[in-house]
N, C-alpha and C positions, 0 to 999 in steps of 0.2 A: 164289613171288614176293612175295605177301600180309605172309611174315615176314619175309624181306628187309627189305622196305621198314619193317615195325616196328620192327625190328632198327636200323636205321639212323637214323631217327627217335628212338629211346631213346639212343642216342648221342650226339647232337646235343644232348636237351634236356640228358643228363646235363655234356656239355661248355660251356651256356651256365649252366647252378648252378654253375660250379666257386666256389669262396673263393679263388681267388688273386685277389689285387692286390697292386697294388705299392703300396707304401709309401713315403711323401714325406716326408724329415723337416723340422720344424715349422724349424728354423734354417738350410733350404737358402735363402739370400738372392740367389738368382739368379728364384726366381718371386715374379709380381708377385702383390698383394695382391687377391682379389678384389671389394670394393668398390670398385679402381678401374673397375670394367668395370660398367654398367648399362646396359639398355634402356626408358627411357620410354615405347615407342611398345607399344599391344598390339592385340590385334583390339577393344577395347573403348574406342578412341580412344588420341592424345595426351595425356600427363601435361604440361602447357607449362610448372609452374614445373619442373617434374625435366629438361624439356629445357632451360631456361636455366639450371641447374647444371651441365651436361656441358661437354667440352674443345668447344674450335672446334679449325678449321686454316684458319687464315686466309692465302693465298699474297697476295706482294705482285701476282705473275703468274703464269699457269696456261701459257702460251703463250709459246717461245721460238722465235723464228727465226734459222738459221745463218748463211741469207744463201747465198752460193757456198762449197763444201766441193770438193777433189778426192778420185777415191775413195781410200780406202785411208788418209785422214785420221781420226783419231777428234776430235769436236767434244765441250766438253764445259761443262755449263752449272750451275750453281747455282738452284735454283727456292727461294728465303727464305718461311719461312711464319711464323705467330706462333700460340700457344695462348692469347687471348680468352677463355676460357671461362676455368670454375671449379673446375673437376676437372683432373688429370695426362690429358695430352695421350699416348695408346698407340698407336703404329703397328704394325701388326700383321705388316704385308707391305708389297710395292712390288713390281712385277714390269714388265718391259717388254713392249708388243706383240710383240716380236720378238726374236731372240737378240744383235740386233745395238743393242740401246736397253738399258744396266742401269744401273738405279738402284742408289745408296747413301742408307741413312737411319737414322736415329739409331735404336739399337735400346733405350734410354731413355725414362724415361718423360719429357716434354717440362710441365714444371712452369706453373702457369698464368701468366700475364704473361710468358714466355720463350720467345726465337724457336729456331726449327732450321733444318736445311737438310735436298735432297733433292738430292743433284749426282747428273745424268743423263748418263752419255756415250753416245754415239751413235757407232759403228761404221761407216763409211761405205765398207770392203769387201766389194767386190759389189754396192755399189748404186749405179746412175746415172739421172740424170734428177730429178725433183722426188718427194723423201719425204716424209712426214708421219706419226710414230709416236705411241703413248700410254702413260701411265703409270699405272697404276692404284694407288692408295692405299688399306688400309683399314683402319681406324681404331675409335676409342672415340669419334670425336665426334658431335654430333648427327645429321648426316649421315650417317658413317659411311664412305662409298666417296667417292674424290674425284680427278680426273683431271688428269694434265700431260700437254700435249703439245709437239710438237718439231717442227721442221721444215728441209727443207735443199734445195737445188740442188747433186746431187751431179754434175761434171763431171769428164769420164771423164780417164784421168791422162795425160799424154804419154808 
């Protein structure tokens, strides 16, 4: 059992030495630059000028409400943000609380003084009664994660 498990153990370190990697060529212009991407914060405090160099996401509103929806309606909203800051604005993802909330967002880097958008539609089959979903953002700015939410009075359809 003793070499077994030696056995196996030696495999393993030889399989994390291996030399393969992949290779990125220097002219692939689909990846971003990594100087846009910094962290100021560390276990040894805040850097506060390096965080007033980074993008913001500044929304004009975090919070939409639908109002009355029937089910089976899809509702769909624009949430306006602006990049304030002084670095390219990176969104990294968007996901919705649920299958029925998806966001669209710029997959660009968001240039500083320049606004974007995050249209959310909200899926309102299968649900009735009062909703309240979220969206989560995460980002390169000093914050980093940033939330929209949504809301609706789904009424059940005739």
């Amino acid at each position: 059992m003793k070499k077994i498990i030696f056995a196996m153990s030696m495999l393993s370190l030889a399989a994390c030495g291996s030399n393969e990697t992949a290779s990125v060529s220097a002219e692939d212009s689909t990846l971003l630059s990594t100087d846009l991407v910094s962290n100021p914060v560390s276990a040894t405090g805040d850097n506060t000028a390096a965080l007033s160099e980074m993008a913001t996401m500044d929304f004009k509103d975090s919070v939409h409400n639908f109002g009355n929806l029937k089910e089976g309606e899809v509702g769909t909203y624009d949430f306006e943000f602006a990049n304030n800051g002084k670095k390219p604005l990176i969104i990294a993802s968007a996901s919705g609380s649920c299958g029925c909330t998806v966001p669209e967002y710029p997959h660009e880097p968001i240039a500083p003084g320049k606004n974007g958008v995050i249209k959310v539609k909200f899926d309102t089959q299968g649900k009735i009664g009062h909703q309240e979903k979220s969206v989560t953002i995460n980002t390169n700015s000093g914050r980093g994660m940033h939330m929209l939410y949504i809301k609706a009075e789904v009424e059940e359809k005739n």
